[in-house]
Structure formats: C-alpha cells, structure tokens
ROMARZA-130536 format. One record per residue: x, y, z of N, C-alpha, C, O in turn; residue in three letters; residue number from 1. Coordinates in nm, 2 decimals, decimal comma, always signed. Layout:
# residues N
+--------+--------+--------+--------+--------+--------+--------+--------+--------+--------+--------+--------+---------+-----+
:     nx :     ny :     nz :    cax :    cay :    caz :     cx :     cy :     cz :     ox :     oy :     oz : residuo : num :
+--------+--------+--------+--------+--------+--------+--------+--------+--------+--------+--------+--------+---------+-----+
:      X :      Y :      Z :      X :      Y :      Z :      X :      Y :      Z :      X :      Y :      Z :     ALA : NUM :
...
+--------+--------+--------+--------+--------+--------+--------+--------+--------+--------+--------+--------+---------+-----+
This chain:
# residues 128
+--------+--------+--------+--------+--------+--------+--------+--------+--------+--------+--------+--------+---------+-----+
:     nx :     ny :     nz :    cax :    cay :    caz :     cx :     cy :     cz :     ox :     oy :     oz : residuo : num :
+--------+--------+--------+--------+--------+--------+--------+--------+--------+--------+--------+--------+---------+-----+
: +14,60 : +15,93 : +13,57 : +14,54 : +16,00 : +13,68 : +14,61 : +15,95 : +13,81 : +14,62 : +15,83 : +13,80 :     UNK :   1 :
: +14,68 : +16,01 : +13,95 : +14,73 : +16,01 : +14,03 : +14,63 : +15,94 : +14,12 : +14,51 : +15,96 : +14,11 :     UNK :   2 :
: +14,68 : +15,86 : +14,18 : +14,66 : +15,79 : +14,34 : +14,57 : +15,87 : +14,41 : +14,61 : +15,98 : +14,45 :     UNK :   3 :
: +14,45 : +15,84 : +14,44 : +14,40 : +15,93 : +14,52 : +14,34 : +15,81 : +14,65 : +14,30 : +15,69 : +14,63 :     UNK :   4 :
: +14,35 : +15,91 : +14,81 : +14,32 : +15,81 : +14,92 : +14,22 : +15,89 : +14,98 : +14,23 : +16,01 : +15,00 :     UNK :   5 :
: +14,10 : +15,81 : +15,02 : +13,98 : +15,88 : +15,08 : +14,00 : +15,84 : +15,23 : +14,07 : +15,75 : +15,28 :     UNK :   6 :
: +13,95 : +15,90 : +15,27 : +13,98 : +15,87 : +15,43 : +13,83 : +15,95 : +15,45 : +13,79 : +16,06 : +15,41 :     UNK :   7 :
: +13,77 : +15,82 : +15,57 : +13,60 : +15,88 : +15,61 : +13,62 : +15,88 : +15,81 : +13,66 : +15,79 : +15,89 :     UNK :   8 :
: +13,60 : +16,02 : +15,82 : +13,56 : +16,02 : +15,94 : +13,48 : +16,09 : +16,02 : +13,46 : +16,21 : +16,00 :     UNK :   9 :
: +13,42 : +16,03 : +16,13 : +13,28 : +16,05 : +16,22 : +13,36 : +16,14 : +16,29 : +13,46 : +16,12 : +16,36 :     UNK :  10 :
: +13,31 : +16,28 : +16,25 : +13,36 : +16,39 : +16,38 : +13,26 : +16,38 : +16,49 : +13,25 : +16,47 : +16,57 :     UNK :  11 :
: +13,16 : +16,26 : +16,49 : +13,07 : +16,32 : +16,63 : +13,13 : +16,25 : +16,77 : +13,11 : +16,26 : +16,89 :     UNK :  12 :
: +13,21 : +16,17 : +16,69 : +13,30 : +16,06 : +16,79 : +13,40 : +16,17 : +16,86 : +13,43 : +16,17 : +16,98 :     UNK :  13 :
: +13,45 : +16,29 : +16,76 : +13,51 : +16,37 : +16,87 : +13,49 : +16,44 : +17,00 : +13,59 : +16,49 : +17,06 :     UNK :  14 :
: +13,34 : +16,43 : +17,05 : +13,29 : +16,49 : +17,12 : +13,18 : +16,34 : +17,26 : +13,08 : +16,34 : +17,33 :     UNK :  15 :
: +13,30 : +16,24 : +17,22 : +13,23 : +16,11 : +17,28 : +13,35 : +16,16 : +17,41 : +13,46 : +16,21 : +17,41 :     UNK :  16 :
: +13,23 : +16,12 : +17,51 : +13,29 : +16,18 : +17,65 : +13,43 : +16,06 : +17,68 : +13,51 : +16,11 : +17,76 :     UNK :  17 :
: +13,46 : +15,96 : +17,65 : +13,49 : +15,83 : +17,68 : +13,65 : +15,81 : +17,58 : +13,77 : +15,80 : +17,61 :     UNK :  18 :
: +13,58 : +15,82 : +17,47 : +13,68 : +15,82 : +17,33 : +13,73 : +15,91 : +17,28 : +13,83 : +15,91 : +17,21 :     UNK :  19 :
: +13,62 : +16,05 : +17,30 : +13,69 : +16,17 : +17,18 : +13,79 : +16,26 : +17,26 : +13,84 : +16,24 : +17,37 :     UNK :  20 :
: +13,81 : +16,38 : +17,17 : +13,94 : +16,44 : +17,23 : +13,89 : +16,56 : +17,32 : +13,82 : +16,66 : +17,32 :     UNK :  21 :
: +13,97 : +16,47 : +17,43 : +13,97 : +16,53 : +17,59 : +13,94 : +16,72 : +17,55 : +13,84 : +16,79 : +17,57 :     UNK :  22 :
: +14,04 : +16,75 : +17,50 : +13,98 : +16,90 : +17,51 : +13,90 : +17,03 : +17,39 : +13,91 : +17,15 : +17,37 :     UNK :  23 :
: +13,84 : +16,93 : +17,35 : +13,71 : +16,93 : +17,29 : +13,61 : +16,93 : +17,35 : +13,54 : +17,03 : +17,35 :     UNK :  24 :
: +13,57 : +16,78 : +17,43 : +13,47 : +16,73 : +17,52 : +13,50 : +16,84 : +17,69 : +13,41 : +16,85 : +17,77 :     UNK :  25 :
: +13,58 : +16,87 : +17,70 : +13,64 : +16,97 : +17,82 : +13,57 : +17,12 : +17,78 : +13,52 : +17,19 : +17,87 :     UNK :  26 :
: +13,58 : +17,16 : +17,66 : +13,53 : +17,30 : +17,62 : +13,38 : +17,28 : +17,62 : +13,30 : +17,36 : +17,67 :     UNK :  27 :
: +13,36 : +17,16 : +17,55 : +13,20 : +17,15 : +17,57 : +13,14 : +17,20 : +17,69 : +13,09 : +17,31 : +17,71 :     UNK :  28 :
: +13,17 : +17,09 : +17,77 : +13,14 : +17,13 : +17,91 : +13,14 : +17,24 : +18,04 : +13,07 : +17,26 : +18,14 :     UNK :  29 :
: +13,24 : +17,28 : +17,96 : +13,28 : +17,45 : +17,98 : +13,19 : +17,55 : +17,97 : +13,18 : +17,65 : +18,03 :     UNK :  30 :
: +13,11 : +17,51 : +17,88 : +12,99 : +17,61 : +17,78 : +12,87 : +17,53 : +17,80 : +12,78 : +17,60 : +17,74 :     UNK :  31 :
: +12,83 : +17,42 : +17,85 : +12,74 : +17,35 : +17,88 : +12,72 : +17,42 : +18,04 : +12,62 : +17,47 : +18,08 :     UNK :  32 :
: +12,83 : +17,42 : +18,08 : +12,80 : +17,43 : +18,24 : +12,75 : +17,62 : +18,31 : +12,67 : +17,67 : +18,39 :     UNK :  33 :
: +12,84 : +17,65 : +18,25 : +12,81 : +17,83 : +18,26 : +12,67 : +17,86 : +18,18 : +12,64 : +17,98 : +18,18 :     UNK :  34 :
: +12,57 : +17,72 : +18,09 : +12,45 : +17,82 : +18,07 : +12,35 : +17,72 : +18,16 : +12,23 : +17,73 : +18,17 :     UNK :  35 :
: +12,43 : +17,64 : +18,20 : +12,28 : +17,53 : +18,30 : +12,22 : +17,63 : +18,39 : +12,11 : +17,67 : +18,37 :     UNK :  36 :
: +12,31 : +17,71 : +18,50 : +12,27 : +17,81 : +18,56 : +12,18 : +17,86 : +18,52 : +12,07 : +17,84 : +18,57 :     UNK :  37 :
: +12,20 : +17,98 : +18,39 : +12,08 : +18,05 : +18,27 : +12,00 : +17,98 : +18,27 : +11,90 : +18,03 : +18,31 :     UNK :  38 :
: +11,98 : +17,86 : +18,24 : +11,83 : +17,81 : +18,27 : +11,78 : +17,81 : +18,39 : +11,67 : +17,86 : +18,39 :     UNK :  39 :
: +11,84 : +17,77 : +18,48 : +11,75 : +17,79 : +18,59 : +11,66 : +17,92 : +18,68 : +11,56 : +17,92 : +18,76 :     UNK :  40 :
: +11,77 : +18,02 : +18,62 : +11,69 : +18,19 : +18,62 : +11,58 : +18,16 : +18,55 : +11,48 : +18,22 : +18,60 :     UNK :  41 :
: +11,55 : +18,10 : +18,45 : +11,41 : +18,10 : +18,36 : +11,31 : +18,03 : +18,43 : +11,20 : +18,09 : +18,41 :     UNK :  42 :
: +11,31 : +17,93 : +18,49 : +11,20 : +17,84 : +18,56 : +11,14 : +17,95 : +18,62 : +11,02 : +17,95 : +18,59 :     UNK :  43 :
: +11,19 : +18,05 : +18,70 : +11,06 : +18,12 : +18,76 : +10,96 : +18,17 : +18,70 : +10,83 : +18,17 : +18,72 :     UNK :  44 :
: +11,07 : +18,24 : +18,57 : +10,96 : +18,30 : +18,49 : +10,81 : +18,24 : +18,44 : +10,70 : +18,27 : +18,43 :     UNK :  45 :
: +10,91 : +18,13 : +18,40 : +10,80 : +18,03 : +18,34 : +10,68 : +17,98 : +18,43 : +10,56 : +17,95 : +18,39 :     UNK :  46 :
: +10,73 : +17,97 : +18,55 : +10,63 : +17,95 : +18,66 : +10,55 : +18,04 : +18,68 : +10,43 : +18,02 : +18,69 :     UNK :  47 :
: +10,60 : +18,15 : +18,67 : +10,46 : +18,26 : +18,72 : +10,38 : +18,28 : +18,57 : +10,26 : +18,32 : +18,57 :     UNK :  48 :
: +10,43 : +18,25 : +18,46 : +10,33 : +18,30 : +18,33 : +10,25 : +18,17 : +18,37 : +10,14 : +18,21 : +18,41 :     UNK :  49 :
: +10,26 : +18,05 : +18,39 : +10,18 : +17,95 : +18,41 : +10,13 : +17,96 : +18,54 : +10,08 : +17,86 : +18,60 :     UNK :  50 :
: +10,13 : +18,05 : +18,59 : +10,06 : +18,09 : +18,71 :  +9,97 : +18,15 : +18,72 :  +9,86 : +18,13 : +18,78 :     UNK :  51 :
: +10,01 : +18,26 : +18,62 :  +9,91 : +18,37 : +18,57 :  +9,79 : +18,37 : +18,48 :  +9,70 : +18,45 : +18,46 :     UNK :  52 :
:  +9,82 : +18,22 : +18,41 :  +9,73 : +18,16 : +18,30 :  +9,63 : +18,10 : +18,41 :  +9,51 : +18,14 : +18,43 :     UNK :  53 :
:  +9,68 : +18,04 : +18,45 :  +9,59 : +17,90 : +18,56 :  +9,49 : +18,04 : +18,69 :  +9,37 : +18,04 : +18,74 :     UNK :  54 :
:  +9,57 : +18,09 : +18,69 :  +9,47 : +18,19 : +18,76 :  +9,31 : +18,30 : +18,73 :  +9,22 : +18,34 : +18,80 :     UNK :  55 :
:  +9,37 : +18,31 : +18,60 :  +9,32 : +18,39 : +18,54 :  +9,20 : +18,30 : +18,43 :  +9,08 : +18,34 : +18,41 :     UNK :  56 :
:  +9,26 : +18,17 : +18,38 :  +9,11 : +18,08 : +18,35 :  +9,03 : +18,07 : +18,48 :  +8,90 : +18,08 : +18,47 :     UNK :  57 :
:  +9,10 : +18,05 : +18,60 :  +8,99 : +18,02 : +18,67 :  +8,88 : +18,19 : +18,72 :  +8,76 : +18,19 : +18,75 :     UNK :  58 :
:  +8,95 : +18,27 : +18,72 :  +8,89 : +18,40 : +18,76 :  +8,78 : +18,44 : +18,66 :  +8,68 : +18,50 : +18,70 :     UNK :  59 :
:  +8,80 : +18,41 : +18,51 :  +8,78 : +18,49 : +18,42 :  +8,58 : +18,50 : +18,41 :  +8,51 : +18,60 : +18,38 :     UNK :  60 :
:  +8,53 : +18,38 : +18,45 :  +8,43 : +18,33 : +18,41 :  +8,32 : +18,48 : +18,54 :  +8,21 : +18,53 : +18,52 :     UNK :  61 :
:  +8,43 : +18,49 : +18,67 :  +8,31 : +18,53 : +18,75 :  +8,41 : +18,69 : +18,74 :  +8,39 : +18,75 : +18,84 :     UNK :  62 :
:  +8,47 : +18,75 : +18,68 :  +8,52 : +18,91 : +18,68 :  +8,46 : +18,95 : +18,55 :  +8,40 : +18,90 : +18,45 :     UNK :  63 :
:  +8,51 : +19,07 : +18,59 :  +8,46 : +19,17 : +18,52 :  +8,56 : +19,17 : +18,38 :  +8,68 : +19,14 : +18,39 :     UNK :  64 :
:  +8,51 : +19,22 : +18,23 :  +8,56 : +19,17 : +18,10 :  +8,71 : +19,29 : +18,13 :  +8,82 : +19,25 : +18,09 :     UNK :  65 :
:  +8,70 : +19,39 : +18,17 :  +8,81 : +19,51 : +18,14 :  +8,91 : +19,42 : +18,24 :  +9,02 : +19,42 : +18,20 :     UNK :  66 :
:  +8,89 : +19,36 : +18,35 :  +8,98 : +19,38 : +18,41 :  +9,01 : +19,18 : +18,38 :  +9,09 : +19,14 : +18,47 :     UNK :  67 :
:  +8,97 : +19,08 : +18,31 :  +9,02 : +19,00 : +18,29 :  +9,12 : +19,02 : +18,17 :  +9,22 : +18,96 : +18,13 :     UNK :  68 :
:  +9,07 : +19,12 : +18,11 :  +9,16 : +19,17 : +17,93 :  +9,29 : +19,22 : +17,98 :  +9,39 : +19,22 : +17,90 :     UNK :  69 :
:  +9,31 : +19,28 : +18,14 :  +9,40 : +19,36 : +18,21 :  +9,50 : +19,20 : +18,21 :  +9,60 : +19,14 : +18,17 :     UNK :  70 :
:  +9,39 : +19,19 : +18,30 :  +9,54 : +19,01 : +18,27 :  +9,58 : +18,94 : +18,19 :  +9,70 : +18,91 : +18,18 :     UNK :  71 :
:  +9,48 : +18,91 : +18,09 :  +9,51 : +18,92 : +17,96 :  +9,70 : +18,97 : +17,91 :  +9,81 : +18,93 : +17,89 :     UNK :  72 :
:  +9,61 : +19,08 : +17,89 :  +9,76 : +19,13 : +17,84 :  +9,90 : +19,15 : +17,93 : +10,01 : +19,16 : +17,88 :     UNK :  73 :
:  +9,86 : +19,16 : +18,09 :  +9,98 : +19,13 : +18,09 : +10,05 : +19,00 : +18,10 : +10,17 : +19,00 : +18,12 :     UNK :  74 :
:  +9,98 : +18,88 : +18,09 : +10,00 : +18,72 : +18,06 : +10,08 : +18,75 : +17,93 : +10,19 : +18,70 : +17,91 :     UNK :  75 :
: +10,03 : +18,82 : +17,86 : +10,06 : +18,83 : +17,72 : +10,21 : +18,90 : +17,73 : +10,30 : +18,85 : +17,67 :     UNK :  76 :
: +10,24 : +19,00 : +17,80 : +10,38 : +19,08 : +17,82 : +10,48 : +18,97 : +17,85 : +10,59 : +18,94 : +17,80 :     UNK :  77 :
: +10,42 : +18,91 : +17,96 : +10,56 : +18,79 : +18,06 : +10,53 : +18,67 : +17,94 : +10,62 : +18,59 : +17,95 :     UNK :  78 :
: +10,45 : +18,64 : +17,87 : +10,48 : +18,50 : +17,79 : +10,58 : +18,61 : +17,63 : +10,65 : +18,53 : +17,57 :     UNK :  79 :
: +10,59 : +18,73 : +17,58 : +10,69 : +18,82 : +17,52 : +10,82 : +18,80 : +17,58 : +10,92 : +18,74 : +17,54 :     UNK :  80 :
: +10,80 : +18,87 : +17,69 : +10,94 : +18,85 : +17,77 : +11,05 : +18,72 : +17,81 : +11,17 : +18,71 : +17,82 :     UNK :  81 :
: +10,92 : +18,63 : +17,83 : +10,97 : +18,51 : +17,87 : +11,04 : +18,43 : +17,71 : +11,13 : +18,34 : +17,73 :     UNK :  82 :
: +11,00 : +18,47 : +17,59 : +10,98 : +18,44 : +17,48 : +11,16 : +18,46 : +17,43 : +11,25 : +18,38 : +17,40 :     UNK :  83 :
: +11,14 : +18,65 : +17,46 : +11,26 : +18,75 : +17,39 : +11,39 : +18,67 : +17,51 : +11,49 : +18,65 : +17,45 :     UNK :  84 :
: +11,40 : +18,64 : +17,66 : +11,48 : +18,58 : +17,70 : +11,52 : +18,48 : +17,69 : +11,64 : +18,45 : +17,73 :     UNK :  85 :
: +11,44 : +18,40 : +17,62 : +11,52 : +18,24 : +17,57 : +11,56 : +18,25 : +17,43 : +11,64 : +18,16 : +17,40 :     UNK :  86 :
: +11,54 : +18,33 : +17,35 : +11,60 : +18,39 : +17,24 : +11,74 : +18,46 : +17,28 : +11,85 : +18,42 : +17,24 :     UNK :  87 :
: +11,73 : +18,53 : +17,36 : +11,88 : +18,58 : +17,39 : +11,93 : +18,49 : +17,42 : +12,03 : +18,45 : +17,36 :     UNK :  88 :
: +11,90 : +18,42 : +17,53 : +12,03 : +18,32 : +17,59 : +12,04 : +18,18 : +17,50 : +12,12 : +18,08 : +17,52 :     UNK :  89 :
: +11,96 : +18,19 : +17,40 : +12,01 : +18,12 : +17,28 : +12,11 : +18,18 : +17,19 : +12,21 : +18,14 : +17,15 :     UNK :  90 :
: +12,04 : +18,31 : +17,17 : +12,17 : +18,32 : +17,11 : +12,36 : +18,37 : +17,22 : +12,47 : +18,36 : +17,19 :     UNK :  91 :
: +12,33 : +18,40 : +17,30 : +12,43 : +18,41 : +17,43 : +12,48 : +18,28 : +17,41 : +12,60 : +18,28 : +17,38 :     UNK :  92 :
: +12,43 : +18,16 : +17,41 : +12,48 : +18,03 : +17,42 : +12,54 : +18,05 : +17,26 : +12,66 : +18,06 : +17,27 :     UNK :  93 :
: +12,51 : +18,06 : +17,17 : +12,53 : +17,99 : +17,04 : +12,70 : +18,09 : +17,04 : +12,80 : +18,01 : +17,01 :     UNK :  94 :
: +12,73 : +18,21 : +17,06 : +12,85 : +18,28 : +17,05 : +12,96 : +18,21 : +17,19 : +13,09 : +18,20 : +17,21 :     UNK :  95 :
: +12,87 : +18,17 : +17,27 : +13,01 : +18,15 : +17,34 : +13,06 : +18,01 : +17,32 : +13,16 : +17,97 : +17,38 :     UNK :  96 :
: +12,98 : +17,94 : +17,22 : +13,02 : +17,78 : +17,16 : +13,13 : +17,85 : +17,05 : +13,25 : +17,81 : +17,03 :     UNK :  97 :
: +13,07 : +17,94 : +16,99 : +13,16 : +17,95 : +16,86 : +13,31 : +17,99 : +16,97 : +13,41 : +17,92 : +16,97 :     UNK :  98 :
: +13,30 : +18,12 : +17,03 : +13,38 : +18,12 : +17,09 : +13,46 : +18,06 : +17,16 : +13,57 : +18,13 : +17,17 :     UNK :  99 :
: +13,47 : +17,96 : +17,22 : +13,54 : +17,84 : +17,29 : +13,54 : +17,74 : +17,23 : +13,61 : +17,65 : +17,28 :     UNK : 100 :
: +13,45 : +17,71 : +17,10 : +13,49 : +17,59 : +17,06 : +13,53 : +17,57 : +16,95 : +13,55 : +17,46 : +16,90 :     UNK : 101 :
: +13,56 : +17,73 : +16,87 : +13,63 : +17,76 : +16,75 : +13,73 : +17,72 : +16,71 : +13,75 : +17,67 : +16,61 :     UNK : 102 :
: +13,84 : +17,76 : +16,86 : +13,97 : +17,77 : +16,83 : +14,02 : +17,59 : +16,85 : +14,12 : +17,55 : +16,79 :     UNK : 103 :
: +13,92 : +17,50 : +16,94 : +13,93 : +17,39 : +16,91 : +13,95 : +17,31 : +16,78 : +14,06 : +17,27 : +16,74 :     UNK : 104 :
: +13,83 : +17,31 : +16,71 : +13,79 : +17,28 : +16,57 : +13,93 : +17,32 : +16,49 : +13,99 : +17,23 : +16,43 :     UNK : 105 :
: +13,96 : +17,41 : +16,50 : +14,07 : +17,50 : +16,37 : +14,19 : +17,40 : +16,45 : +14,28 : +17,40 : +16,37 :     UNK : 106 :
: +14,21 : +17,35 : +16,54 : +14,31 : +17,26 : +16,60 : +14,30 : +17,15 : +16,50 : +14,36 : +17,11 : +16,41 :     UNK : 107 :
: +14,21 : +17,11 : +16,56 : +14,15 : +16,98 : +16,53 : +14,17 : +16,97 : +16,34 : +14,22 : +16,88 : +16,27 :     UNK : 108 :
: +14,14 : +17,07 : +16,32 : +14,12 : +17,06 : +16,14 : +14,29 : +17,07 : +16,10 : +14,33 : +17,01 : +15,99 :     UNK : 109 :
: +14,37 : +17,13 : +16,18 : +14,52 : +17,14 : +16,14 : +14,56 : +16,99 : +16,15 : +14,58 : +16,92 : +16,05 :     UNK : 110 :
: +14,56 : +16,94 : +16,26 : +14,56 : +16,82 : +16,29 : +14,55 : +16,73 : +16,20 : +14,65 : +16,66 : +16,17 :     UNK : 111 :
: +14,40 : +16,71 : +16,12 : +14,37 : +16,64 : +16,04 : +14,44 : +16,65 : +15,90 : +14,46 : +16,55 : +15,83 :     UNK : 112 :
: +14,46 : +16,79 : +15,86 : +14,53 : +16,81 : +15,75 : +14,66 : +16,75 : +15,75 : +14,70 : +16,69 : +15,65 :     UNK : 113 :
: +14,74 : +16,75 : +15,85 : +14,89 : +16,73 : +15,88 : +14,86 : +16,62 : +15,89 : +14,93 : +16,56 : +15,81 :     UNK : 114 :
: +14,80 : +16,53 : +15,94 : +14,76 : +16,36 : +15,91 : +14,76 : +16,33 : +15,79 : +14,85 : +16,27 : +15,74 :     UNK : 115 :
: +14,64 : +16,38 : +15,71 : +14,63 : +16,33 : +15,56 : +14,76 : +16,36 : +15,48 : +14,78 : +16,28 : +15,39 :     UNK : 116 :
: +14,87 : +16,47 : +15,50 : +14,99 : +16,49 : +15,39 : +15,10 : +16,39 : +15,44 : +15,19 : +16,35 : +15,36 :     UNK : 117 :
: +15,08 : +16,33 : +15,58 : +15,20 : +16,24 : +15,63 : +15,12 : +16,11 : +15,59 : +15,19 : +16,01 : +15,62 :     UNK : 118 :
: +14,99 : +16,07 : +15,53 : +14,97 : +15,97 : +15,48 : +14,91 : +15,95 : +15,33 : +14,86 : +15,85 : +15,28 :     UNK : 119 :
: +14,95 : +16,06 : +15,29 : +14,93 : +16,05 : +15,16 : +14,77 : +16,07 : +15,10 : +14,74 : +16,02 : +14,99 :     UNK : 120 :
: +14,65 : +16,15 : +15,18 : +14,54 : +16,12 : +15,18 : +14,52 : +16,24 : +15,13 : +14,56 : +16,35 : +15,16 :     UNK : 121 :
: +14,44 : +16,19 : +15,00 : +14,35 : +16,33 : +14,95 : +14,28 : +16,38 : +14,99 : +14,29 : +16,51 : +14,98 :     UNK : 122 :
: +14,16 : +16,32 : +15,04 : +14,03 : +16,40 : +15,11 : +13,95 : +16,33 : +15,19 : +13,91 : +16,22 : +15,18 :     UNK : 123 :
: +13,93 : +16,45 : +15,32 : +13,89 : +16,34 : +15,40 : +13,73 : +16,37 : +15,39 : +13,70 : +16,49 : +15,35 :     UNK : 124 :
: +13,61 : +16,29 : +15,42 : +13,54 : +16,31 : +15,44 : +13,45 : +16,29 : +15,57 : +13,51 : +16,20 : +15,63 :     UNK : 125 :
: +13,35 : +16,33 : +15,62 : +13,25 : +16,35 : +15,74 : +13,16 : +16,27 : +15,73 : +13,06 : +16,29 : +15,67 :     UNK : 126 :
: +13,19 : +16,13 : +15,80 : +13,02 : +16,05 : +15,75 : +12,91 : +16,03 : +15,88 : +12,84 : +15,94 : +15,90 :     UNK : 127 :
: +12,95 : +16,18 : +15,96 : +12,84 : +16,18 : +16,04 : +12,71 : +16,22 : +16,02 : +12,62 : +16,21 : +16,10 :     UNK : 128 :
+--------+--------+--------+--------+--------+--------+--------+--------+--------+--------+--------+--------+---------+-----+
C-alpha cells in the first residue's frame, strides 16, 4: 500500500479578519455591507406591525368587534408582508454570497489542491 499524507485544515480560519485570506474576508464584507442597509429598510416595518399590535390591544377591549377584526387582519397582512420580505432578502443575501464568494472558494480549492500535489498529500480534510 502507497504512502498516504493527511493534511487537516480549519477553513473557518479563512475567513479570520486578522489571519485569513485578505480577499476572502474582503468579499465577505462586500456582501455583508450592501445588505446592512436592507436591514435597516425593515425596522420600520417592524415598527409599525408593533405599533399596530400595541394599539390595537389597547383599543380592543372598548371598540366595536367588526372593526377590531378590521385591525386584526390588517396586523395580520403587515406581520405576512413583513414575514415574505425577510424571506426575500434572505434569500437576496444567500445568492449574492454564492455569487461573490463562489469564485473565491474555487480559488482557494485550486490553491489547496496545487499545495497537496507539490507536497505529496492525499487528502485534505476540514476539521471545522
């Protein structure tokens, strides 16, 4: 049976702002930073459904049943809405990681391969 060399490595260290590789941790932030914004369009939202809640326990006890069910449901529309928007911009976020941080990785993995045949290494493994 042939020589075999394991080699273990923490890819989360690639992504260490300090140690890992600069444009890795650069793309992160790239895609970190263009969705901080996107959050902060959502705080409103979130403010007024919590607005709309707190208003409407307090109203509920002394109005009328049709027109508390009126608020009701539309609390019920903006906490949907508010729901189906953080779903998109989850998934908005999740494509533009793959997208910018794809072509990274596939670096990084060439890299690694061309390491392990210039040292003779069979397989590397991930022990994050």
């Amino acid at each position: 049976m042939p020589e075999t060399k394991i080699a273990l490595v923490n890819t989360d260290e690639f992504a260490d702002e300090k140690t890992g590789i600069t444009r890795l941790v650069n793309a992160m932030k790239r895609v970190d930073g263009g969705f901080n914004r996107g959050e902060l369009s959502c705080r409103p939202c979130s403010s007024r459904f919590e607005k709309a809640t707190a208003d409407l326990t307090k109203a509920q006890p002394l109005q009328d049943a049709r027109v508390s069910q009126q608020q009701s449901d539309k609390i019920e529309g903006m906490k949907t809405e508010f729901k189906r928007r953080g779903e998109d911009a989850q998934a908005a976020y999740q494509k533009r990681l793959q997208d910018v941080l794809g072509p990274v990785y596939d670096d990084i993995g060439k890299a690694l391969d061309a390491y392990a045949r210039a040292h003779g290494i069979t397989l590397i493994l991930d022990v994050d």
